[in-house]
C-alpha positions in Angstrom: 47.2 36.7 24.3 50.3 38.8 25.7 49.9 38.9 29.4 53.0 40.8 30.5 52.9 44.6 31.3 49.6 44.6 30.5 45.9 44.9 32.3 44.4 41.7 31.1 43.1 39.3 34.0 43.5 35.6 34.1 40.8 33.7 35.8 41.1 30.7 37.9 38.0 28.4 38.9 38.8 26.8 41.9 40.7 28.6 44.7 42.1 25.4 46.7 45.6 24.4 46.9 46.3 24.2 43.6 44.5 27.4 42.8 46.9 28.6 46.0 50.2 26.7 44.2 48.9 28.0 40.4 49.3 31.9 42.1 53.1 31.0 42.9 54.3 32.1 39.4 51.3 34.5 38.5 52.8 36.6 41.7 56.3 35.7 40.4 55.3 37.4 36.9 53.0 39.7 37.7 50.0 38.7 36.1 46.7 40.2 37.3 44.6 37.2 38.9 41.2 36.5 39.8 39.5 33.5 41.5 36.3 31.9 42.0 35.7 29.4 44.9 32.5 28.8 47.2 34.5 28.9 50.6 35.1 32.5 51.6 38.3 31.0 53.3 39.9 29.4 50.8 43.5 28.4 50.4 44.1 30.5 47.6 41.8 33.5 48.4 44.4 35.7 50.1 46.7 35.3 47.5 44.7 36.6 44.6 43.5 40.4 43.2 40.5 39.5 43.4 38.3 36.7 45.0 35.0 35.9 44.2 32.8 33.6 46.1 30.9 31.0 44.6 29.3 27.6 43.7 30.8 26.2 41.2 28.7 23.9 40.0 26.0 26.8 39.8 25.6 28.1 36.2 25.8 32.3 37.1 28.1 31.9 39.1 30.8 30.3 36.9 29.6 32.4 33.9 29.3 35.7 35.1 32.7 35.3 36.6 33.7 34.5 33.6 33.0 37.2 31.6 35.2 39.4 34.4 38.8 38.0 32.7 40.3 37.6 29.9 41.3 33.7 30.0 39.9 30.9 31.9 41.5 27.9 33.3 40.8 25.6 36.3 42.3 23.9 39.6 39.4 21.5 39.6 36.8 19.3 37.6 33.4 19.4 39.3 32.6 22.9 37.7 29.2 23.8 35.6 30.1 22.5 32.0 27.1 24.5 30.1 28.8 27.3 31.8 32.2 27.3 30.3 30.7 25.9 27.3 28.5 29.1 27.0 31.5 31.2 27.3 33.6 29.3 24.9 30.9 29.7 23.1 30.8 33.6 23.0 34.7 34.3 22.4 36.4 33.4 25.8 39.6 31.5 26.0 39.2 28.4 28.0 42.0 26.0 28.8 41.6 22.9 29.3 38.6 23.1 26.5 35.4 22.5 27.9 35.2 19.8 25.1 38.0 18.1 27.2 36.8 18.5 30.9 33.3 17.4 29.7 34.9 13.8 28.8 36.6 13.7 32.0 33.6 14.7 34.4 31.7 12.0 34.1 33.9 8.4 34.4 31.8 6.3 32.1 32.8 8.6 29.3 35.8 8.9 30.1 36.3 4.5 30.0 33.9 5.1 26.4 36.8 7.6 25.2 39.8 5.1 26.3 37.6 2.1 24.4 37.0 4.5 21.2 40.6 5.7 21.0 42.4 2.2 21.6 43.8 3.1 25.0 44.2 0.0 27.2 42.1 0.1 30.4 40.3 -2.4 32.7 37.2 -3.9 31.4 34.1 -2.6 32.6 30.2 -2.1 32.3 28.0 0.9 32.5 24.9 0.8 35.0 21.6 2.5 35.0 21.6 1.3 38.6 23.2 -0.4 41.8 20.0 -2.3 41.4 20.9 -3.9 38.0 24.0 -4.3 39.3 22.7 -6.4 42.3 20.6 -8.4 39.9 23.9 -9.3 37.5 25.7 -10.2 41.0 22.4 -12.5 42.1 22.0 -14.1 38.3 25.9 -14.7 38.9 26.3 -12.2 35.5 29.2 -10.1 37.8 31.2 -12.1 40.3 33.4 -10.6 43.1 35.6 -8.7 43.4 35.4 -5.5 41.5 35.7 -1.9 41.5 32.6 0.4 41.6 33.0 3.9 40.7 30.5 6.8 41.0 30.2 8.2 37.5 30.7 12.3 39.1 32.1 14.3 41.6 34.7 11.5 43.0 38.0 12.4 44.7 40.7 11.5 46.9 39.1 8.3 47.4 35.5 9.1 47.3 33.0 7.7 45.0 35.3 4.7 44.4 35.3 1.3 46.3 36.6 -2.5 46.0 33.0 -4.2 46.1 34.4 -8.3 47.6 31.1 -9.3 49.3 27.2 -8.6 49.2 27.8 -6.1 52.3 29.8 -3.9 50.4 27.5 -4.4 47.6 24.7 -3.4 50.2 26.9 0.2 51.3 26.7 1.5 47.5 25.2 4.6 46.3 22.7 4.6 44.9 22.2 5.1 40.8 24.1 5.1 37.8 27.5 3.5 38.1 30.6 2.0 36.3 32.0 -1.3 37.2 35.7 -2.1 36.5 37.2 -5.2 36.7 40.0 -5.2 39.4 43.3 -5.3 38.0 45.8 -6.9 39.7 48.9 -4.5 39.4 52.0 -4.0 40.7 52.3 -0.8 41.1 50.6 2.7 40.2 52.4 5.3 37.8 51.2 8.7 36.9 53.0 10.7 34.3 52.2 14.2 34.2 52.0 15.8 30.3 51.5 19.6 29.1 50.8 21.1 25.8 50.3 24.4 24.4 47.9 25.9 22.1 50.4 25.4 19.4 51.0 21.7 20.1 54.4 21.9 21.8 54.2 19.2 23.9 56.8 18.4 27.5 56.0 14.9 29.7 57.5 14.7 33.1 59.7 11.5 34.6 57.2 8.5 35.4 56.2 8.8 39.5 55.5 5.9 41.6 52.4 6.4 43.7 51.5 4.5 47.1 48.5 4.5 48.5 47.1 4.7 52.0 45.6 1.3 52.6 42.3 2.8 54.6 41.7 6.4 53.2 42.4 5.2 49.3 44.2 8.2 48.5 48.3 9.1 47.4 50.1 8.9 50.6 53.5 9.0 48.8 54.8 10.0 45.1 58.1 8.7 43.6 60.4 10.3 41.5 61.6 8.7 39.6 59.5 5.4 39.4 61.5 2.7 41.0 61.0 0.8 37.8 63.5 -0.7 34.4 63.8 2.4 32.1 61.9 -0.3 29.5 58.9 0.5 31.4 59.3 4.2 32.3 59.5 4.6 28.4 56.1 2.4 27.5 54.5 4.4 30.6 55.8 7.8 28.8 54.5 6.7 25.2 51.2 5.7 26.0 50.8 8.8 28.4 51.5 10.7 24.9 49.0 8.7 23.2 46.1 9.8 26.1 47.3 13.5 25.3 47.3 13.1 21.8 43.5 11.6 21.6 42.6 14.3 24.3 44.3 17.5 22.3 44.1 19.8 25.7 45.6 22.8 26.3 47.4 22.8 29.8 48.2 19.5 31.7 46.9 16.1 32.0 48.2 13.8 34.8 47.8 10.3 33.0 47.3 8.0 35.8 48.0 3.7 35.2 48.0 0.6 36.6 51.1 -1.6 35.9 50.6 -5.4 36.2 53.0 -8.0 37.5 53.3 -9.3 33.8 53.8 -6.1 32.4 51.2 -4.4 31.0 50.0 -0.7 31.6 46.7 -0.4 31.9 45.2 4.0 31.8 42.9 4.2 35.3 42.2 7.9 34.9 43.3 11.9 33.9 43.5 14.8 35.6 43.2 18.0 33.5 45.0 20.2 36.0 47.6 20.4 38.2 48.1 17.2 40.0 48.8 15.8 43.4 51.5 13.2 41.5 53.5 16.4 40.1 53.6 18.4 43.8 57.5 16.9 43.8 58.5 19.1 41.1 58.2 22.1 42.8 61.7 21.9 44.4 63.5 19.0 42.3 62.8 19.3 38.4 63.7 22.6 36.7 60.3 24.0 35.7 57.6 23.1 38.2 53.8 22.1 37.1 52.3 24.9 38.0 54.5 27.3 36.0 54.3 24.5 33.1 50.0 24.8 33.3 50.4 29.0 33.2 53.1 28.7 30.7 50.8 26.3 28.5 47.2 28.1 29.0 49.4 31.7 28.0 50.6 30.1 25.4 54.0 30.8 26.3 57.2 28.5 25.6 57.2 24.8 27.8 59.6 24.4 30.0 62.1 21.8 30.7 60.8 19.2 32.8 64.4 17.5 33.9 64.7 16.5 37.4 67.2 18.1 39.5 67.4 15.0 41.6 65.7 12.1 43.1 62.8 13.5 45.0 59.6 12.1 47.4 56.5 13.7 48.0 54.8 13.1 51.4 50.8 13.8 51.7 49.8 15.7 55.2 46.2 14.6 56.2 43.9 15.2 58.6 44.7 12.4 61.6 41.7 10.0 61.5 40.9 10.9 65.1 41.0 14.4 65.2 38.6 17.3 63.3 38.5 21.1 64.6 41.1 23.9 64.5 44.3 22.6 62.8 47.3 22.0 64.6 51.0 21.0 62.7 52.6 19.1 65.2 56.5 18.9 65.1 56.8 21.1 62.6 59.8 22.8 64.3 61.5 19.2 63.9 60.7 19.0 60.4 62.3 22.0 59.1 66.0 21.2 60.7 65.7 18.4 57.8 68.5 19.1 54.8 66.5 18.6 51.5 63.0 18.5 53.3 60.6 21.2 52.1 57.1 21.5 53.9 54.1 23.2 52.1 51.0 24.3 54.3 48.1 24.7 52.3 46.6 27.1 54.6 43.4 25.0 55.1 42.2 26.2 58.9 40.0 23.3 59.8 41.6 19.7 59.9 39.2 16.7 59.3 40.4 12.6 59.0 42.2 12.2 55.8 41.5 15.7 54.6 44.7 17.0 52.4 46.3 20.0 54.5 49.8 20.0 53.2 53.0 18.1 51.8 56.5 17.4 52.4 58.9 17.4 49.5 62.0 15.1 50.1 65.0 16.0 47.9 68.0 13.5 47.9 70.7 11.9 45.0 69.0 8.6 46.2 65.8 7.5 45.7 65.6 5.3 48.4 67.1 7.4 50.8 64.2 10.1 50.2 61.8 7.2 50.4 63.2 6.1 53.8 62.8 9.5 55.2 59.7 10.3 54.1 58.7 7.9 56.3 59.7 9.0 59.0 58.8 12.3 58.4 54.7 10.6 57.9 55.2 9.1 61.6 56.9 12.7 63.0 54.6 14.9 61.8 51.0 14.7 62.5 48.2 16.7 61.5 45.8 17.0 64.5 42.8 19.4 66.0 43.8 21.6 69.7 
């Protein structure tokens, strides 16, 4: 489907930051854009030829903008599968497949999927409810701890928790659930892969991600991995074998657990841009957001090199502050050498709530590392 100096229209559910990143190379090559997104101010909605406001989850509303473009891809999961699949269905092109996303929607078929193919992931159990869940806990069936996961429409942190005692036990949503066993790892990896309709098939360097200890979501992402290259190349080969069982169109961020003995264990996928891949926007020589348009255009992949050592820093929302947003020290931050901020143009500020990020480009890893840092204590997101 040729794209260039032509009229066709490519269609992006979603119009967050990624939809907002994503429009970066359309606007470099000229291709005609359209976006749907249920906030009239979203991130990426000044940046797109057209923007069309929408619930996502809503089965019209997905499928009659879908029948305005030519291809269809996505910044996001929690969209109306029977939508896309009823467009699929009547010709459109659709990357990642609906076939994939639907796997990846729901988290207790994605563990089924990991379990059928052979991929190595925690153990875990499927419940109808927290109530048989409590009952396995009273009939000592489950001990503590473990991990309870909502089975949809988790992110950032929400819809997941470390369940140590009856009162957390008592805090859980209610219904279906997946339970994990809590894996005691060393550290978590991500590796971000891409393929095209043909098959051609480009894996970034392993990333090292930290989490914030209260919020649950990436605070930092390391690249590369501060781990032996033994380990980077067993992360990269079973991140292949995830693709290959998967056989999307576009990316997949593969994330993993690695153990202190060892082992790599697959947590979850993203089929979409992903917050562990933000660094290669300044420090590898094709960026994942021109990678995901190359792939869903079926164009040639890009080399996914590094151009150097490189941190990314998560802006959120302060804990105690939600209103107007309000960058402070953002003057400071950009008399930085090698620092790169990215606003994502989100005009209320709530605790936690992903406003921006902060590349950090240096030869040494730990270098980046230390200033990022202090760039996390320097800047703060707050409400005026």
């Amino acid at each position: 489907m040729h794209f260039f100096s032509s009229s066709k229209r490519l269609g992006i559910v979603g119009g967050g930051q990624l939809g907002k990143m994503l429009l970066y190379t359309a606007q470099k090559w000229d291709i005609h854009t359209a976006v749907l997104d249920p906030q009239a101010d979203a991130s990426a909605a000044p940046y797109t030829h057209d923007f069309v406001q929408g619930d996502l989850m809503d089965f019209d509303a997905v499928y009659n903008f879908g029948t305005t473009v030519d291809l269809l891809t996505f910044e996001i999961e929690n969209i109306n599968i029977e939508a896309l699949k009823q467009l699929e269905a009547e010709g459109k092109t659709i990357y990642p497949q609906p076939k994939v996303l639907e796997i990846i929607q729901d988290k207790t078929i994605q563990k089924e999927f990991y379990q059928k193919n052979n991929i190595p992931t925690a153990a875990f159990q499927i419940y109808a409810s927290v109530e048989d869940l409590k009952l396995d806990v009273l009939n000592g069936k489950r001990s503590f701890p473990f991990v309870w996961k909502a089975p949809k429409m988790g992110y950032d942190g929400f819809g997941v928790r470390v369940v140590k005692n009856n009162l957390d036990l008592e805090g859980l949503a209610p219904g279906r659930c997946l339970v994990e066993e809590l894996i005691p790892y060393q550290t978590e990896l991500s590796v971000v892969v891409c393929r095209n309709p043909e098959g051609m098939y480009r894996s970034y360097p392993v990333v090292e991600m930290e989490f914030h200890p209260t919020a649950n979501q990436v605070e930092y992402v390391l690249c590369p991995a501060r781990i032996p290259e033994k380990m980077a190349a067993k992360a990269q080969k079973l991140a292949a074998q995830v693709s290959e069982a998967f056989g999307h169109v576009g990316l997949l961020a593969v994330e993993m657990f690695l153990t202190e003995n060892g082992e790599l264990y697959v947590n979850e996928v993203a089929p979409r841009p992903h917050n562990s891949g933000h660094y290669s926007i300044e420090a590898a020589v094709t960026d994942q957001f021109e990678q995901h348009l190359r792939a869903v255009l079926n164009l040639p992949l890009g080399d996914t090199k590094s151009l150097a050592a490189a941190v990314m820093v998560n802006l959120v929302g302060h804990p105690d502050h939600e209103g107007p947003v309000h960058y402070q020290n953002m003057d400071h931050l950009l008399t930085l050498n090698g620092v790169t901020p990215h606003i994502y143009g989100k005009k209320h500020t709530r605790p936690f709530r992903k406003m921006g990020h902060v590349n950090v480009i240096d030869s040494n890893i730990h270098q980046a590392r230390k200033q990022a840092e202090e760039i996390k204590k320097i800047v703060q997101v707050i409400s005026k």
